[in-house]
N, CA and C atoms as a LAMMPS dump frame, in Angstrom:
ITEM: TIMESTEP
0
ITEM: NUMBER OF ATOMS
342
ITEM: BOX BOUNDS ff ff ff
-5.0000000000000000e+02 5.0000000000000000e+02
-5.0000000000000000e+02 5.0000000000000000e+02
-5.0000000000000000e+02 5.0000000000000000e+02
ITEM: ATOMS id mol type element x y z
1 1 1 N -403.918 -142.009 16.551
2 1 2 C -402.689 -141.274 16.775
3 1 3 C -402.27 -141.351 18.244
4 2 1 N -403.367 -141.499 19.021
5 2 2 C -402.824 -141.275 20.463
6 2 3 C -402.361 -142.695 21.01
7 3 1 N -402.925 -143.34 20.143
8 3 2 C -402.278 -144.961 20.759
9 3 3 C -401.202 -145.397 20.61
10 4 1 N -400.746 -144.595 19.141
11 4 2 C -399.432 -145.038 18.222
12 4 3 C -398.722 -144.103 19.854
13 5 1 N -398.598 -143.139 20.129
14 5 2 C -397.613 -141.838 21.227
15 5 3 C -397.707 -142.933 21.952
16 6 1 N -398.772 -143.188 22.599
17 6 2 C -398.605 -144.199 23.911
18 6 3 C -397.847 -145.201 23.941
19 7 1 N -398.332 -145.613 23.085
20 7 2 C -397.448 -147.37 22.81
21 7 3 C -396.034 -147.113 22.93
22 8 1 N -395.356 -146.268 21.909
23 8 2 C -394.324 -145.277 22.232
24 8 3 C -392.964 -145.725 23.682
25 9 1 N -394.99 -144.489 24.41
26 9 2 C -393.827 -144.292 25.573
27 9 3 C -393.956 -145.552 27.038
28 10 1 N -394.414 -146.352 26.332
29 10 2 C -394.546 -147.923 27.067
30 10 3 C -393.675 -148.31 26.985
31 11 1 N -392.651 -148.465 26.264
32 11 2 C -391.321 -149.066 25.543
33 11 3 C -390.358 -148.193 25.923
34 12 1 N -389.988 -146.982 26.502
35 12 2 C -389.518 -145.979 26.741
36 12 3 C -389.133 -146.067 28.213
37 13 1 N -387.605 -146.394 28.872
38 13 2 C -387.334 -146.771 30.501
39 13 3 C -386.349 -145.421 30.818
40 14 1 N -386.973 -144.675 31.871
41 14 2 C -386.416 -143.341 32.572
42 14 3 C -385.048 -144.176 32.986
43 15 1 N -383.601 -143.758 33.219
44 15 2 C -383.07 -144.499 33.95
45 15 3 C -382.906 -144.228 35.764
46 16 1 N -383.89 -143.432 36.116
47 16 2 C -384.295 -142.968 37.155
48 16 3 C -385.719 -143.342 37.852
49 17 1 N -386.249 -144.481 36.774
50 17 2 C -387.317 -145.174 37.206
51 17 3 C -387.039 -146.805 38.345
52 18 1 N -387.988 -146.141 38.917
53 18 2 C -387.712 -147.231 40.104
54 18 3 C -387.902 -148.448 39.725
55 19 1 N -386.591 -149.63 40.537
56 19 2 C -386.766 -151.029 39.835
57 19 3 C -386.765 -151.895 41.122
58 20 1 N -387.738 -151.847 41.892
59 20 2 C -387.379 -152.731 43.404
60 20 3 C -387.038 -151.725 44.164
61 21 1 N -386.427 -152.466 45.322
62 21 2 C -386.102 -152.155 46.97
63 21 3 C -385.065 -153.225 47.503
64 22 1 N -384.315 -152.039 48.553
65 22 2 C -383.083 -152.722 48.609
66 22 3 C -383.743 -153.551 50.296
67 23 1 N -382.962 -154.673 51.034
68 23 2 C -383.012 -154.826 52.317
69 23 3 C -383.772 -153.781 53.529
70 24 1 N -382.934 -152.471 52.936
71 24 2 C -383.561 -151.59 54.087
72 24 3 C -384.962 -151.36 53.906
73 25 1 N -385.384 -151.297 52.397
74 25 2 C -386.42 -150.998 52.194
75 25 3 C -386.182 -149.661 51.244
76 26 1 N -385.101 -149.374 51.016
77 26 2 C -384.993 -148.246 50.181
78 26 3 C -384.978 -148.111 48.616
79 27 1 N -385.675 -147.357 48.006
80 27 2 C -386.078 -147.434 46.522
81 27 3 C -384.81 -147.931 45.457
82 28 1 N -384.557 -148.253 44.413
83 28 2 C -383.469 -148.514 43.758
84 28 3 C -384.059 -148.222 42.229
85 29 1 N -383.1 -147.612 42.027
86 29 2 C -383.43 -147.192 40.434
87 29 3 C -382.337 -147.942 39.782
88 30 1 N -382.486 -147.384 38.41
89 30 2 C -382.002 -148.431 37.43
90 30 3 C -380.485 -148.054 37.116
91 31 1 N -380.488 -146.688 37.423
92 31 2 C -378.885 -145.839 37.152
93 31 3 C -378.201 -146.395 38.6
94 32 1 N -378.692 -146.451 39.748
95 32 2 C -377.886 -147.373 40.578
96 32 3 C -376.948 -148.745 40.247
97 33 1 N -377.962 -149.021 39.33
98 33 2 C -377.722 -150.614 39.255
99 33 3 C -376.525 -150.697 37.758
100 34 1 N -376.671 -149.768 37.322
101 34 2 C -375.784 -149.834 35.942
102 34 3 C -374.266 -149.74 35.833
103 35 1 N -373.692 -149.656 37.017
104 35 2 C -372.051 -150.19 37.412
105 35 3 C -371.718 -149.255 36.919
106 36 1 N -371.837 -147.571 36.552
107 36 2 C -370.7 -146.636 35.98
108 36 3 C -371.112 -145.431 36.824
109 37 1 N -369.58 -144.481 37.035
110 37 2 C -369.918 -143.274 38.016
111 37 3 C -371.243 -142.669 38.001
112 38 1 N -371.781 -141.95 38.415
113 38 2 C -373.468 -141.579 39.061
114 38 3 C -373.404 -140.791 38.065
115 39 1 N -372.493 -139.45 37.759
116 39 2 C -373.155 -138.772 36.632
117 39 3 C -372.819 -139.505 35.022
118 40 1 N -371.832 -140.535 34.743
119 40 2 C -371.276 -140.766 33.464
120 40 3 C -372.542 -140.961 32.339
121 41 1 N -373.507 -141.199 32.621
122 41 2 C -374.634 -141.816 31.989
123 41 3 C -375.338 -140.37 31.457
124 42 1 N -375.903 -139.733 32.829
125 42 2 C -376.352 -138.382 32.224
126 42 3 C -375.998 -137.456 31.547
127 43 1 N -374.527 -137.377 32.203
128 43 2 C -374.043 -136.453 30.911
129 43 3 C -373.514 -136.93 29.952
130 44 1 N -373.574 -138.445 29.418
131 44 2 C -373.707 -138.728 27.927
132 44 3 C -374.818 -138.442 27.125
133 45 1 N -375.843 -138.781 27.835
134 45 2 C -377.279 -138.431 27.686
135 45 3 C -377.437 -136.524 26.619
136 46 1 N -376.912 -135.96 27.98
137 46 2 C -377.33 -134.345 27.756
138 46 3 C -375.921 -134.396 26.471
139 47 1 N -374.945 -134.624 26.569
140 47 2 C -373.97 -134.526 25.64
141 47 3 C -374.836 -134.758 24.662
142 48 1 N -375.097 -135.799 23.817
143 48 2 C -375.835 -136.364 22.725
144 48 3 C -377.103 -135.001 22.088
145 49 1 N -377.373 -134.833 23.207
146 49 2 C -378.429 -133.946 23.138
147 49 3 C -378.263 -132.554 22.414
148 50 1 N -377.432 -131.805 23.233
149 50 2 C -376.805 -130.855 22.674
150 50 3 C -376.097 -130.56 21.183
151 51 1 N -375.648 -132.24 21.203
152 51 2 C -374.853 -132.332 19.774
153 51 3 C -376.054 -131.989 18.893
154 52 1 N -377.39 -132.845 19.184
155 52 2 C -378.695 -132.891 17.909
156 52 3 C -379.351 -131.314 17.741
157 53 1 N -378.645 -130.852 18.858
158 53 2 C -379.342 -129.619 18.851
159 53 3 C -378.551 -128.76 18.132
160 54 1 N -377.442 -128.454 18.137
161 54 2 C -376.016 -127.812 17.64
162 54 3 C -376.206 -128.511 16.051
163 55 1 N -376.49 -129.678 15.899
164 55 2 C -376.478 -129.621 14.276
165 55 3 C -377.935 -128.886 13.598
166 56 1 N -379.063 -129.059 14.19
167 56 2 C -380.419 -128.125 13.978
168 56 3 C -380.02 -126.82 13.961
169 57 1 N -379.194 -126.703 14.661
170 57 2 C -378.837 -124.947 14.506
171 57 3 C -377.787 -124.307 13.264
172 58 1 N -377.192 -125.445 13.22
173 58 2 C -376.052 -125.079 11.534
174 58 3 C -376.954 -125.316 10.536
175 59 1 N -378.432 -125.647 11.166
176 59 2 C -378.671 -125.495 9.405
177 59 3 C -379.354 -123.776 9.074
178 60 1 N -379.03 -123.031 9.907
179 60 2 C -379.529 -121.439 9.172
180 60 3 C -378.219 -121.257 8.893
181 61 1 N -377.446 -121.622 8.487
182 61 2 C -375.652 -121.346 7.952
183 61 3 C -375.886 -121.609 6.502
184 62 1 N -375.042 -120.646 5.713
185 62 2 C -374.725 -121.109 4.423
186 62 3 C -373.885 -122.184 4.595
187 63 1 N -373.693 -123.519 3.371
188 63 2 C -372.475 -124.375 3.44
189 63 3 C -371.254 -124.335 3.272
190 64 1 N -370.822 -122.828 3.457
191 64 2 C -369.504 -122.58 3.079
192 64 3 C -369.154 -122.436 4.736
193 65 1 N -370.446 -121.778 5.874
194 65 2 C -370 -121.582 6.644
195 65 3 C -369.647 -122.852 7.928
196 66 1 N -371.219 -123.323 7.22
197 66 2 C -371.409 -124.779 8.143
198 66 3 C -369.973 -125.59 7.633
199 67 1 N -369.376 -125.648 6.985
200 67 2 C -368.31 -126.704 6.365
201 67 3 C -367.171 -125.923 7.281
202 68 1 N -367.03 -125.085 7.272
203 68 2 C -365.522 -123.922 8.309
204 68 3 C -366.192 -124.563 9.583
205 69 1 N -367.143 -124.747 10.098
206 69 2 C -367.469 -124.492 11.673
207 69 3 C -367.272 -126.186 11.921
208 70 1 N -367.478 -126.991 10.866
209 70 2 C -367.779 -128.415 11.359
210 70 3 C -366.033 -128.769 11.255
211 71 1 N -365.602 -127.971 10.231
212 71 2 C -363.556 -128.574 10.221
213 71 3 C -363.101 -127.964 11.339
214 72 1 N -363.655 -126.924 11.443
215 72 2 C -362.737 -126.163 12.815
216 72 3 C -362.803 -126.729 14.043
217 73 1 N -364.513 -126.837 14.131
218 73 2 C -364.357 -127.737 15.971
219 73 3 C -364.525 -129.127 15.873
220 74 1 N -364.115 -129.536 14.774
221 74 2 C -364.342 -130.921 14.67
222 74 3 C -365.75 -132.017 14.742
223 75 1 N -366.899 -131.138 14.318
224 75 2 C -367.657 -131.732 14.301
225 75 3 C -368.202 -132.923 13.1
226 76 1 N -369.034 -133.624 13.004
227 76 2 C -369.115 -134.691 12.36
228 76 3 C -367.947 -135.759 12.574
229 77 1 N -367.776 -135.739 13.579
230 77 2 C -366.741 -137.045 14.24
231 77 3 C -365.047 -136.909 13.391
232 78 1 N -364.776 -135.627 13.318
233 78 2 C -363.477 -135.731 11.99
234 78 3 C -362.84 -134.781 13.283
235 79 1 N -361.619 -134.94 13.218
236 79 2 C -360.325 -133.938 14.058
237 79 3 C -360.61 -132.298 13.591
238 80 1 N -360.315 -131.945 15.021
239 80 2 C -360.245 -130.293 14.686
240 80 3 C -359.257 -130.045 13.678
241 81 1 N -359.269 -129.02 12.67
242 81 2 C -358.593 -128.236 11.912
243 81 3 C -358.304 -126.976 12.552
244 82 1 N -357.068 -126.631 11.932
245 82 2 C -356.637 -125.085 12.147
246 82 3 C -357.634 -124.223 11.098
247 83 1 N -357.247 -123.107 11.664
248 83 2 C -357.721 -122.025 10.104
249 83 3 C -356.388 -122.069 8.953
250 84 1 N -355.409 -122.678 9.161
251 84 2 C -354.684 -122.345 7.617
252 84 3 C -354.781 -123.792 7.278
253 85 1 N -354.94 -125.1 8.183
254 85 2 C -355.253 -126.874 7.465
255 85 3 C -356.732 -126.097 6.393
256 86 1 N -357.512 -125.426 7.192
257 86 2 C -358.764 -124.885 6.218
258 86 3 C -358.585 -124.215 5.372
259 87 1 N -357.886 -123.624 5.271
260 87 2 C -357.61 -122.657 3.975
261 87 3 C -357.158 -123.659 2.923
262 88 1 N -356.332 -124.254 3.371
263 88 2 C -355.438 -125.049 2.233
264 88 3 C -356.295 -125.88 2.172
265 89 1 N -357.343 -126.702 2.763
266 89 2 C -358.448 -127.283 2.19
267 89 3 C -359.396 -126.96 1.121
268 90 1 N -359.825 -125.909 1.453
269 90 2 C -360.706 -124.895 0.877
270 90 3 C -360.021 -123.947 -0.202
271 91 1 N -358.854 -124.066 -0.527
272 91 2 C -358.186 -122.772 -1.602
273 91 3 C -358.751 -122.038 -0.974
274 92 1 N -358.879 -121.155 -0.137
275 92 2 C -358.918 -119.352 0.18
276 92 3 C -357.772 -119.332 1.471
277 93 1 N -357.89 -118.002 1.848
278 93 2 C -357.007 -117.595 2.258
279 93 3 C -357.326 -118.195 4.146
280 94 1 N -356.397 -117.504 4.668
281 94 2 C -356.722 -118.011 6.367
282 94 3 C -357.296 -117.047 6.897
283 95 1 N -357.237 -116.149 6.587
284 95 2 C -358.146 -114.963 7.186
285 95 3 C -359.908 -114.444 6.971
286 96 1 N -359.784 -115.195 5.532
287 96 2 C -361.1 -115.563 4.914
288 96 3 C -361.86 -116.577 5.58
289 97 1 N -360.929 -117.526 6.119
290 97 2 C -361.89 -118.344 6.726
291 97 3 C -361.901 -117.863 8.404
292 98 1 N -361.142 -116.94 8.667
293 98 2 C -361.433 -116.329 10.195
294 98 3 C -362.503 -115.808 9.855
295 99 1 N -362.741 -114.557 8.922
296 99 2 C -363.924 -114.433 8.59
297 99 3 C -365.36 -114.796 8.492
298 100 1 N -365.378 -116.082 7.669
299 100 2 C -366.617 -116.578 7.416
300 100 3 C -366.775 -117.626 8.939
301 101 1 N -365.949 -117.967 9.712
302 101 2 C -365.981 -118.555 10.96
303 101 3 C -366.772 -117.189 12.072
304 102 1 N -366.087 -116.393 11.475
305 102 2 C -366.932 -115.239 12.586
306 102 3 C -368.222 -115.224 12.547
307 103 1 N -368.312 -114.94 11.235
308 103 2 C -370.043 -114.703 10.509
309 103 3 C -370.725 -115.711 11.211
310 104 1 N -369.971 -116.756 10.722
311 104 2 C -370.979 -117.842 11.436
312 104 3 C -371.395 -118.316 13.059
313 105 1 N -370.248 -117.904 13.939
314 105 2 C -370.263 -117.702 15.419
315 105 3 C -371.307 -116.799 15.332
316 106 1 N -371.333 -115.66 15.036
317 106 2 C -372.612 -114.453 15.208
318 106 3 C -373.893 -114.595 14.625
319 107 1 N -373.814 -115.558 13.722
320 107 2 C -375.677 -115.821 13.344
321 107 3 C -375.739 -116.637 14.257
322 108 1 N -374.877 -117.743 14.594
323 108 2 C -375.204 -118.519 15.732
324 108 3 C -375.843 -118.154 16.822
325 109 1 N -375.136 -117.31 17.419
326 109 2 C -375.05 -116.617 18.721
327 109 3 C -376.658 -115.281 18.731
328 110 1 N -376.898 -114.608 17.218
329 110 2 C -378.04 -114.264 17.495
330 110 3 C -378.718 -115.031 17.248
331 111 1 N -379.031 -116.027 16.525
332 111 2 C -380.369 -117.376 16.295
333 111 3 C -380.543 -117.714 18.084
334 112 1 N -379.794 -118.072 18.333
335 112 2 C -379.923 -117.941 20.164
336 112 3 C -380.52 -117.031 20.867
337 113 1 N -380.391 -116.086 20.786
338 113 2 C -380.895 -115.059 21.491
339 113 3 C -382.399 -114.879 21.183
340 114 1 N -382.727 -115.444 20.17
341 114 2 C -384.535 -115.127 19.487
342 114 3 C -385.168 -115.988 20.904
């Protein structure tokens, strides 16, 4: 088991791992060398991240709620919805789905807090 992890993280490049030295003698990493603004990389990185984390967390949601929260902010790569495009999606009303959008902001928001 510990060889399979290792092997792993042999194959695995920080982009903050050092790759050479410049003229002066100064260290050069690999995010230097990758031609895009200094933070664009990381915070795609942490973006991505957050997303995997934000879908782990809709799953203590019922699917009536997870389905309102993913049309509303547009998650699963589809355009934001209003609450009445959702209603009329969903046959119920628009206030019903303010509703079950609430519910679901607040289990959210306490599952967080644990």
């Amino acid at each position: 088991m510990h060889l399979r992890v290792t092997k792993r993280r042999r194959s695995e490049v920080s982009i903050y791992d050092p790759i050479g030295y410049d003229r002066e003698g100064n260290e050069i990493m690999l995010i230097d060398v990758l031609g895009s603004e200094p933070n664009v990389i990381p915070d795609q990185v942490v973006a991505r991240e957050e997303v995997e984390l934000l879908h782990k967390e809709l799953r203590i949601l019922a699917p009536k709620e997870r389905k309102v929260l993913e049309l509303r902010f547009g998650l699963q790569h589809a355009p934001r919805k209003t609450q009445r495009e959702i209603a009329r999606m969903l046959g119920i009303s628009r206030s019903y789905v303010s509703r079950i959008e609430k519910r679901a902001v607040t289990k959210l928001a306490r599952e967080d807090l644990r």
